[in-house]
Residue frames relative to the residue before (quaternion, step in Angstrom):
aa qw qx qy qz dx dy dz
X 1.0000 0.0000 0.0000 0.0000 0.00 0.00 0.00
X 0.8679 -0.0705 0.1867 0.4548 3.45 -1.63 -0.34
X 0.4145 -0.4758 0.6929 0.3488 4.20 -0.84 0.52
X 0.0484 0.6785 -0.7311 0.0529 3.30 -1.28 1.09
X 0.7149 -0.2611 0.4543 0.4631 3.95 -1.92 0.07
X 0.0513 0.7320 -0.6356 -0.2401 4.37 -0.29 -0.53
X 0.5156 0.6439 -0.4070 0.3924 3.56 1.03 0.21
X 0.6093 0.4730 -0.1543 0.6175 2.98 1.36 -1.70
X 0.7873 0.3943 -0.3140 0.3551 3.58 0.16 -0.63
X 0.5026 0.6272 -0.3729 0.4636 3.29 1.24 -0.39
X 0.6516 0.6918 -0.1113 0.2907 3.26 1.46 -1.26
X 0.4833 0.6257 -0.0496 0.6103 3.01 2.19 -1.45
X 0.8555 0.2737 -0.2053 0.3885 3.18 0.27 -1.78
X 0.5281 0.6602 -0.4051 0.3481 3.60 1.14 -0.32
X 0.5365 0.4354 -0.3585 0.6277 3.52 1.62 -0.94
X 0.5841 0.5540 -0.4887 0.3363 3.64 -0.12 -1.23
X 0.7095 0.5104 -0.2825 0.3954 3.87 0.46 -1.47
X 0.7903 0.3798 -0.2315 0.4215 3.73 0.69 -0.75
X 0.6198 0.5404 -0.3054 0.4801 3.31 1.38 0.26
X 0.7102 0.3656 -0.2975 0.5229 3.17 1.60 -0.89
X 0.5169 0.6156 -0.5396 0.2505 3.65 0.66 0.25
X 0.7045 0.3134 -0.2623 0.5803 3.96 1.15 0.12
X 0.6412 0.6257 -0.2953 0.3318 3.44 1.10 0.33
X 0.6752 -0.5036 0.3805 0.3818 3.31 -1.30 0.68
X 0.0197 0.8750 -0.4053 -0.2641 3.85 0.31 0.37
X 0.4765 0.5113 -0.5904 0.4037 3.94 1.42 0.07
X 0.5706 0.6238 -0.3731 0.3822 3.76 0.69 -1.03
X 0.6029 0.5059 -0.4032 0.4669 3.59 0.76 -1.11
X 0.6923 0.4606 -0.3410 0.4385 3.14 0.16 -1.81
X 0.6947 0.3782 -0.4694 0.3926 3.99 -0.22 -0.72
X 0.7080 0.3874 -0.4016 0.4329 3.44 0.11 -1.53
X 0.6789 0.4401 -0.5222 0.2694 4.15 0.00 -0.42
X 0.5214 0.6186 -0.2984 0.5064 3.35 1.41 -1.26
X 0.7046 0.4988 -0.2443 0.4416 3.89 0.34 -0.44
X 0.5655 0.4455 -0.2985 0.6266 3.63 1.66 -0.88
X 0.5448 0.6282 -0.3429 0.4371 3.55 0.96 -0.65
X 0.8579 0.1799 -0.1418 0.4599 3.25 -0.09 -0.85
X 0.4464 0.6290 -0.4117 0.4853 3.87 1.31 0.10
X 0.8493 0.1645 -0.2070 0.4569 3.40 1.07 -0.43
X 0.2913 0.6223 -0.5408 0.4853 3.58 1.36 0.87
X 0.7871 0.4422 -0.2313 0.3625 3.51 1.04 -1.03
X 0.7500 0.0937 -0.1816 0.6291 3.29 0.95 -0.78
X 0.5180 -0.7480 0.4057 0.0868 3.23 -0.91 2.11
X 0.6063 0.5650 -0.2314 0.5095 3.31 0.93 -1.87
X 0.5705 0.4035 -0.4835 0.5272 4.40 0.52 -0.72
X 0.8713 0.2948 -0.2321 0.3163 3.38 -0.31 -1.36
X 0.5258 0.5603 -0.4459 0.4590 3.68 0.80 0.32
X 0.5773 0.5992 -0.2839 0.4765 3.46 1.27 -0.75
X 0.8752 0.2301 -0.1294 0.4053 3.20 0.84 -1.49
X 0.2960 0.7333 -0.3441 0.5063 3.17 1.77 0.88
X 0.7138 0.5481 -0.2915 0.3242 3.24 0.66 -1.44
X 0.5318 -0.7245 0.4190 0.1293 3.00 -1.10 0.37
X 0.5339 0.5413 -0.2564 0.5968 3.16 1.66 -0.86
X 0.6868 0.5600 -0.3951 0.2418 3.63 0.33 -0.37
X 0.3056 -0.6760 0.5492 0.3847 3.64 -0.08 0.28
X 0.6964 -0.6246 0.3360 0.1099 2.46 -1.66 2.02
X 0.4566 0.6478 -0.3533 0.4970 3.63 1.52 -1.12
X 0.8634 0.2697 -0.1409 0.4024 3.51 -0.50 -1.51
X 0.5340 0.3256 -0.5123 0.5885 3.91 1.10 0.62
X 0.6324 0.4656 -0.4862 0.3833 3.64 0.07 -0.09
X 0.4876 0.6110 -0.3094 0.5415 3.83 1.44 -1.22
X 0.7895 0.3625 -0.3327 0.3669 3.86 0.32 -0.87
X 0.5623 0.7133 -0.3014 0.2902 3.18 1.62 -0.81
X 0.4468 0.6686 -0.1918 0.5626 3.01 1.71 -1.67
X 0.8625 0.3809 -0.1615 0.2915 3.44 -0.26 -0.93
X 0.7384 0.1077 -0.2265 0.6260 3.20 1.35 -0.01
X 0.6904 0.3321 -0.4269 0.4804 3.53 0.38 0.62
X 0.1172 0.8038 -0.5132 0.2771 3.94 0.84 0.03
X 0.9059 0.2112 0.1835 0.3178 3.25 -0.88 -0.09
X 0.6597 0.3874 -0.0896 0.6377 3.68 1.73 -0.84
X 0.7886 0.4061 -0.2261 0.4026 3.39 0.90 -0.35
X 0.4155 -0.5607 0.4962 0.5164 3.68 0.14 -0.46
X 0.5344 -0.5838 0.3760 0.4819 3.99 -1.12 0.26
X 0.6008 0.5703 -0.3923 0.3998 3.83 1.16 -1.15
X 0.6579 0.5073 -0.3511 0.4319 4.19 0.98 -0.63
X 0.4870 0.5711 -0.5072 0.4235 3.31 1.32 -0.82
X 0.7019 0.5874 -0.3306 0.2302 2.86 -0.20 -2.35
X 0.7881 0.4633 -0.1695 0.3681 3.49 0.63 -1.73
X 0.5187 0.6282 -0.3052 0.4932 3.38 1.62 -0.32
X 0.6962 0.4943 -0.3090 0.4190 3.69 1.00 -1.40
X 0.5018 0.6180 -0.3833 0.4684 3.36 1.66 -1.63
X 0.9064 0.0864 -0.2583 0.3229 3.81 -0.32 -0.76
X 0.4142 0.5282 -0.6023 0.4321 3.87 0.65 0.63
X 0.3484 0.8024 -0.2647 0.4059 3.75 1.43 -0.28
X 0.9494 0.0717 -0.0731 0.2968 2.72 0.82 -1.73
X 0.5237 -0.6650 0.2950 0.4433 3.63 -0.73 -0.02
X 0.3667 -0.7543 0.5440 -0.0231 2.99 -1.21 1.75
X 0.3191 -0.6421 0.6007 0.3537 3.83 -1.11 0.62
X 0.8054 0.0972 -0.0925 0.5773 3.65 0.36 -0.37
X 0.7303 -0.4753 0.3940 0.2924 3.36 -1.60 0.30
X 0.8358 0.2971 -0.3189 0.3339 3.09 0.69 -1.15
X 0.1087 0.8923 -0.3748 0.2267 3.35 1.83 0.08
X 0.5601 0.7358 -0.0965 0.3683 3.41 1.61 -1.59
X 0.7228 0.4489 0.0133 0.5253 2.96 0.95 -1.98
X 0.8022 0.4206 -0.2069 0.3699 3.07 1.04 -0.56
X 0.5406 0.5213 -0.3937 0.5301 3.42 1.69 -0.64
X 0.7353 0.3657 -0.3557 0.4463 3.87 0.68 -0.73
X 0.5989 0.5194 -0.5575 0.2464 3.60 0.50 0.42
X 0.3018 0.8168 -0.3184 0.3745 3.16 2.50 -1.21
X 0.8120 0.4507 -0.0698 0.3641 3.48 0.65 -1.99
X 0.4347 0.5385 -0.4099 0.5941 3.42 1.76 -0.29
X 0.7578 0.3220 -0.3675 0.4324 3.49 -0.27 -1.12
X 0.5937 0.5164 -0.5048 0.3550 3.98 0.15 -0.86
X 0.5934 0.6205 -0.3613 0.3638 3.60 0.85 -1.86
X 0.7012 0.4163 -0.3119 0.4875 3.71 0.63 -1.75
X 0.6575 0.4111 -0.4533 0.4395 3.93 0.39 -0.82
X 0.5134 0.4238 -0.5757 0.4747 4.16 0.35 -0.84
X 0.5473 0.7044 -0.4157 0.1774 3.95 0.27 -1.14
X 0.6625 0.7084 -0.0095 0.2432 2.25 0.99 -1.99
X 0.5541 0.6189 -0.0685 0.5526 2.78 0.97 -2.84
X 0.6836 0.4733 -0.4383 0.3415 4.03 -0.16 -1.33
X 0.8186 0.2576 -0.0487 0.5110 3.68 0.66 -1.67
X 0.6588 -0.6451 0.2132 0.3231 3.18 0.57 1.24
X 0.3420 0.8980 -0.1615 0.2250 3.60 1.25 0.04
X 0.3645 0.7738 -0.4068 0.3206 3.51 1.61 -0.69
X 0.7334 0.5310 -0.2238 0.3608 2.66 0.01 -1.71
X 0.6574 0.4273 -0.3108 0.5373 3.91 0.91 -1.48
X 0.5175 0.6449 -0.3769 0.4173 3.67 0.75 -0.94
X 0.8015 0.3459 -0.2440 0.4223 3.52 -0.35 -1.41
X 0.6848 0.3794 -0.3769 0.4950 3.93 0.94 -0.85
X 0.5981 0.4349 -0.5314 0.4132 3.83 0.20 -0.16
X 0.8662 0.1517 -0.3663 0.3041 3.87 0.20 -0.79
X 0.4066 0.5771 -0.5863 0.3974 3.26 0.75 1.32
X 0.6352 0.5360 -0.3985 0.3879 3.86 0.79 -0.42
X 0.8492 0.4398 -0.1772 0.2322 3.00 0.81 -1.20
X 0.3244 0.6367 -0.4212 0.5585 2.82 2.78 0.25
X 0.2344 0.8511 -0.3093 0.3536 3.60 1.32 -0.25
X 0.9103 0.2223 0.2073 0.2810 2.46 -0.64 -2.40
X 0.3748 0.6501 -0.2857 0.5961 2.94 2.19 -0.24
X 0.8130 0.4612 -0.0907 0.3437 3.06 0.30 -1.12
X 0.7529 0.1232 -0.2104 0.6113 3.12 1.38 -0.27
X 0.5982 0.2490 -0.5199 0.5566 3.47 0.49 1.13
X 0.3181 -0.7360 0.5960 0.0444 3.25 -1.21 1.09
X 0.7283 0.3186 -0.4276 0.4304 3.30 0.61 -0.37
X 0.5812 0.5287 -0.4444 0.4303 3.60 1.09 0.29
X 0.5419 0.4477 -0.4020 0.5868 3.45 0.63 -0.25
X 0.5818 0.5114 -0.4388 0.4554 3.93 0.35 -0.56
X 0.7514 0.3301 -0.2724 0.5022 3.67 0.58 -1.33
X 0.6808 0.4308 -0.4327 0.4045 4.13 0.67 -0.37
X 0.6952 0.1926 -0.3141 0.6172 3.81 0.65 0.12
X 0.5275 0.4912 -0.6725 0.1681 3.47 -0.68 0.07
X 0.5026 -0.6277 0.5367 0.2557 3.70 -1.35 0.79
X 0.7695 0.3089 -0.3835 0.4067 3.02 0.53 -0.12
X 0.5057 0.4747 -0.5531 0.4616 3.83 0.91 0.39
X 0.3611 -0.7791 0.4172 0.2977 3.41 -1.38 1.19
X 0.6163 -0.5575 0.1991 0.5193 3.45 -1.25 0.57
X 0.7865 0.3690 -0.3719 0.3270 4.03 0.55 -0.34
X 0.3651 0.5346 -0.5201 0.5571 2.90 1.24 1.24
X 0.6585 0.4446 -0.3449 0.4997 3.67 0.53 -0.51
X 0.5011 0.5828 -0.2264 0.5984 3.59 1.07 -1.53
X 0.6825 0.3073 -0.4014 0.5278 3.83 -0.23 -0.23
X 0.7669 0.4424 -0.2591 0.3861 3.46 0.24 -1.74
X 0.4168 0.4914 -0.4309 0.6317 4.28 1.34 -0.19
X 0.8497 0.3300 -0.2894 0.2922 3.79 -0.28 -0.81
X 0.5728 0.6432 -0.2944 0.4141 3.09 1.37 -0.51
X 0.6354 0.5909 -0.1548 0.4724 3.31 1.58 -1.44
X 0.8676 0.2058 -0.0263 0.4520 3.45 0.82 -1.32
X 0.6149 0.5868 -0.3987 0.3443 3.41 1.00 -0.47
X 0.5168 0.5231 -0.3872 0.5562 3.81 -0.78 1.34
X 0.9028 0.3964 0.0175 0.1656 2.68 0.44 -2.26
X 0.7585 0.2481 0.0436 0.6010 3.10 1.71 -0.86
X 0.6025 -0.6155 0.2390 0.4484 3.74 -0.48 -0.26
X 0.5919 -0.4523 0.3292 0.5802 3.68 -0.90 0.22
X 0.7968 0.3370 -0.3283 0.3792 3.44 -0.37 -1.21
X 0.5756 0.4746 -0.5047 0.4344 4.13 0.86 0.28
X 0.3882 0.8132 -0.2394 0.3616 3.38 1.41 -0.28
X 0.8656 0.1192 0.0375 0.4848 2.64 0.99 -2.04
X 0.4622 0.6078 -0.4120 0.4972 3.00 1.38 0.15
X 0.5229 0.5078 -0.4095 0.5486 4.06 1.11 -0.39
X 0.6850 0.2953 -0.3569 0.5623 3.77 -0.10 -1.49
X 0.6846 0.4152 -0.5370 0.2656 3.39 -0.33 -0.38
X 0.7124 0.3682 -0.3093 0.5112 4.02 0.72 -0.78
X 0.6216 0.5044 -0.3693 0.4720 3.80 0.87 -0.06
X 0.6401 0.4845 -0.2732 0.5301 3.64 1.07 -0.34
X 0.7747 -0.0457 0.0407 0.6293 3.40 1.19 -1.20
X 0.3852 -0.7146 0.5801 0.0674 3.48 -0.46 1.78
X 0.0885 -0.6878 0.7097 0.1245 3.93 0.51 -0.97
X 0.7352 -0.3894 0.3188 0.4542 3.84 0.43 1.33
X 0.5216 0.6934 -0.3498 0.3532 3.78 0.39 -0.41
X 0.4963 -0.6577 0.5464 0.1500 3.38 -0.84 0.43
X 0.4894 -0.6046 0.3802 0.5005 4.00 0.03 0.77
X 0.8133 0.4844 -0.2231 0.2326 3.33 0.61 -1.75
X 0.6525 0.4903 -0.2932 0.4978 3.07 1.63 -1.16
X 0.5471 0.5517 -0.4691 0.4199 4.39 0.51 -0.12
X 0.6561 0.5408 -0.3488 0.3942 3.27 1.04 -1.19
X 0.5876 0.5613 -0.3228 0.4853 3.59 1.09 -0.98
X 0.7249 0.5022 -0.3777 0.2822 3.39 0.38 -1.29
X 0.5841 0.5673 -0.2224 0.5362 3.40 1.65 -1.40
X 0.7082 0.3744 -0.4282 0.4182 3.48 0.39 -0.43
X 0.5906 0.5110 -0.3717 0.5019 4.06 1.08 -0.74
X 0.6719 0.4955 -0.2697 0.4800 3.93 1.07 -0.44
X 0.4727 0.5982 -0.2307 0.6046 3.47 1.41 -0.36
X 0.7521 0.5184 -0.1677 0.3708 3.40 0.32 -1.60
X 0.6040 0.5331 -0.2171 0.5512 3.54 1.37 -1.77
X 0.5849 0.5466 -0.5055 0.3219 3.88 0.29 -0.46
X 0.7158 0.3621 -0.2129 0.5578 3.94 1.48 -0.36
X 0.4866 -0.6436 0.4479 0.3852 3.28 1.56 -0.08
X 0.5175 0.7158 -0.3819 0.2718 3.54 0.91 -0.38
X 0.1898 -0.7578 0.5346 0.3225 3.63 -0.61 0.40
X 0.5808 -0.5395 0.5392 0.2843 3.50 -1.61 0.78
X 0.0408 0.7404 -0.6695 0.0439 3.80 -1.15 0.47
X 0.2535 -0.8026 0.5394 0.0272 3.49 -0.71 1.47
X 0.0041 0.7484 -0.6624 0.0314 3.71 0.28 1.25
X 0.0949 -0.6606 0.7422 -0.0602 3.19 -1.93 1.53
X 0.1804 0.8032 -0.5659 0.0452 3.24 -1.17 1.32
X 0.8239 -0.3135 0.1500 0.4476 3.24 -1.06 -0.34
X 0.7385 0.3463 0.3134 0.4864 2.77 1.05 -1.99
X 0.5067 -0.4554 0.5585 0.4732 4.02 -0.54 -0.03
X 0.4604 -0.4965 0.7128 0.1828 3.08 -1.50 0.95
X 0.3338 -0.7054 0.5692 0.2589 3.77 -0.97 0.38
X 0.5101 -0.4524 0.3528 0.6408 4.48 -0.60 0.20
X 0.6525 0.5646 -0.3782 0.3352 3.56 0.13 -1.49
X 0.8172 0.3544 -0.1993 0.4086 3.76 0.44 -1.22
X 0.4712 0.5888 -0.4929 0.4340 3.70 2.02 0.00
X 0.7325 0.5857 -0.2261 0.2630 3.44 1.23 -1.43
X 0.6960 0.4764 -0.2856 0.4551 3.27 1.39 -0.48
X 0.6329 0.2920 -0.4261 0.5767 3.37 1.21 -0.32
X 0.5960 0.4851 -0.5325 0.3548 3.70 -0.07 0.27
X 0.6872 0.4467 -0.3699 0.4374 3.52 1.37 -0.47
X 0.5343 0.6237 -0.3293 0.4659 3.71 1.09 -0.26
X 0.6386 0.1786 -0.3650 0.6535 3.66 0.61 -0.74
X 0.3913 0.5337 -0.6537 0.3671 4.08 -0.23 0.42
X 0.6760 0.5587 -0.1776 0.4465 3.26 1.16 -1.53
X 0.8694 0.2561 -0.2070 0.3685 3.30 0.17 -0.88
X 0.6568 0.4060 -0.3257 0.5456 3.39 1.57 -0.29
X 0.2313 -0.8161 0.4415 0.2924 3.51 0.79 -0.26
X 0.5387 0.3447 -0.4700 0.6084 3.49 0.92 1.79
X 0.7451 -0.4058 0.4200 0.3220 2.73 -1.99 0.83
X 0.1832 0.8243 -0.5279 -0.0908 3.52 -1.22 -0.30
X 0.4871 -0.7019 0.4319 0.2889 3.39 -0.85 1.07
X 0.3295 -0.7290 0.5853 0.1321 3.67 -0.74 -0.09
X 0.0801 -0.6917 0.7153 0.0586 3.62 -0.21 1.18
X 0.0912 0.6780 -0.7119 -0.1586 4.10 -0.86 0.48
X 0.1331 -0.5822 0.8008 -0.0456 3.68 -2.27 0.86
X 0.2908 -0.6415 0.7050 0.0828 2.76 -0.82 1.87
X 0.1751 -0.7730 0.6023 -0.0953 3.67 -1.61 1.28
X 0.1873 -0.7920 0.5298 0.2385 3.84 0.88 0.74
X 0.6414 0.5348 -0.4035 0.3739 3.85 1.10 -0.88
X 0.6804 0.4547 -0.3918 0.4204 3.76 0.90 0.22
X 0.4169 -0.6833 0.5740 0.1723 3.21 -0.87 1.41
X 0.8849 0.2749 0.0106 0.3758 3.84 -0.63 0.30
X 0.8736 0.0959 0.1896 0.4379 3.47 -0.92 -0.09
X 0.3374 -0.7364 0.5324 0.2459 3.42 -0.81 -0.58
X 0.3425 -0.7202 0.5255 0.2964 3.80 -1.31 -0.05
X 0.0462 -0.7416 0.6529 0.1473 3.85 -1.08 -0.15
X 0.0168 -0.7804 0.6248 0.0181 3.00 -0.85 1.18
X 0.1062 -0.7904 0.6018 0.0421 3.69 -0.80 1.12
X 0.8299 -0.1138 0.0400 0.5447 3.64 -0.06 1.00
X 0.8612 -0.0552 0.1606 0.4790 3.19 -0.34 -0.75
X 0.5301 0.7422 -0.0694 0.4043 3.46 1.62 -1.04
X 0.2825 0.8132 -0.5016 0.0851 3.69 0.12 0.62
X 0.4766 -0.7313 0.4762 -0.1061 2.78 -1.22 1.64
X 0.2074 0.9355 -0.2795 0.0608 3.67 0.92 0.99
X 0.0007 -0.8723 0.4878 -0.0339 3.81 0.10 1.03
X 0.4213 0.6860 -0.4595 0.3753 3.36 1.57 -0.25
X 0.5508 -0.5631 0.5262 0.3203 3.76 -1.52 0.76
X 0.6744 0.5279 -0.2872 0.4290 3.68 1.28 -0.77
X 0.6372 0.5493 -0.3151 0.4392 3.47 1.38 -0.44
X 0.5868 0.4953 -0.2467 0.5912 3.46 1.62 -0.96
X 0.7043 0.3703 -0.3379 0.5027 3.69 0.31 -0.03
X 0.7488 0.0808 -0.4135 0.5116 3.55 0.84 0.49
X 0.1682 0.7449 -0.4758 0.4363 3.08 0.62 1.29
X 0.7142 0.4880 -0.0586 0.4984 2.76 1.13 -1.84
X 0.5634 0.6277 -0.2784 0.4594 3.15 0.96 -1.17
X 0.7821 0.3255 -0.3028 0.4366 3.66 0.01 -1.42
X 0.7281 0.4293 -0.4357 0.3094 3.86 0.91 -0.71
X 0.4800 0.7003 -0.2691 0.4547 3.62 1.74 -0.09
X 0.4422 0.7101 -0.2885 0.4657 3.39 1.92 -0.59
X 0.8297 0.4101 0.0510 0.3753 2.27 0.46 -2.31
């Protein structure tokens, strides 16, 4: 996600961790996600409780005062922990406690054995986004209201996938935070992924990968990266051959279609 402080956030998440070990963690995840976007909206709150110059006391005193009682105690706590800390920018705020929404839903996850289902649903449905336009048209337009969108998220997924992929969708379809649909879904899925340390690898081929041929290339990059890693596969008829992996930046190309523009660019050049 977003470049954040990792000092400061370490700072947050160190409180965040000792609160969520007796806590409700779908509740967490909502009530932080809700502090989140309470202060995307009202600027003048979260600049205040951003600032640095303020003594740390009398932002913790405002916190109390408007979130009392509305929040669980484990969102408070984790709320005071990062008005606490020291932010390069304001919205820095908004952003470390959404971080903590999405971890909260992945610890969820992790509890009911689920990750794993977790990390492959919000990669399809960045998918399916992606290849239906007129659905992506109806999940971000501003002018469709949100319990029109909120219906059209439940309609799509509910049944179908896990709770916390649920909410981790309505939650970027309701509130983008500037983001592109496709690119939040990614971030959440790479934030999802990190709860095992594991790195994410996007394999495109022709065809399904078969289990046998997931297991050996999943054991090789074990090998060469020396971490686990999850494997998102996307079957792509446009690839001739083989297949690609892309890990972050990193692209892995065996496809005949990758090696022929290969050729191409050194033929450019």
């Amino acid at each position: 996600m977003r470049g954040l402080s990792r000092s400061s956030f370490a700072e947050v998440e160190e409180r965040f961790n000792a609160v969520a070990a007796s806590a409700d963690l779908g509740r967490l995840a909502q009530d932080l996600g809700a502090v989140a976007v309470l202060l995307d909206n009202e600027h003048g709150l979260r600049r205040n409780l951003a600032d640095p110059a303020r003594p740390v006391e009398r932002k913790a005193e405002v916190v109390r005062g408007l979130l009392g009682g509305k929040i669980a105690d484990a969102a408070l706590e984790t709320v005071i922990a990062a008005v606490s800390a020291r932010w390069s920018r304001s919205p820095d705020l908004s952003d470390a406690l959404e971080r903590l929404s999405v971890i909260a839903s992945a610890a969820e996850a992790e509890s009911a054995s689920r990750l794993d289902d977790v990390e492959d649903e919000l990669f399809r449905f960045g998918r399916i986004v992606e290849a239906n336009p007129a659905l992506r048209m109806a999940l971000v337009d501003p002018a469709v209201p949100a319990d029109a969108k909120r219906g059209l998220v439940a309609d799509l997924l509910r049944d179908r996938v896990a709770p916390t992929s649920l909410r981790l969708v309505t939650q970027l379809v309701l509130h983008p935070r500037g983001r592109s649909l496709e690119r939040g879904l990614e971030e959440y899925g790479q934030l999802v992924a990190e709860q095992r340390q594991q790195l994410v690898a996007v394999v495109r081929s022709a065809v399904s990968l078969t289990d046998a041929q997931k297991q050996r290339l999943t054991a090789w990059l074990r090998t060469t990266y020396g971490r686990d890693v999850h494997l998102n596969t996307e079957v792509d008829p446009r690839v001739l051959g083989g297949f690609s992996v892309r890990l972050g930046d990193e692209l892995i190309d065996t496809t005949i279609a990758g090696r022929i523009e290969e050729v191409r660019r050194r033929l450019a050049g």
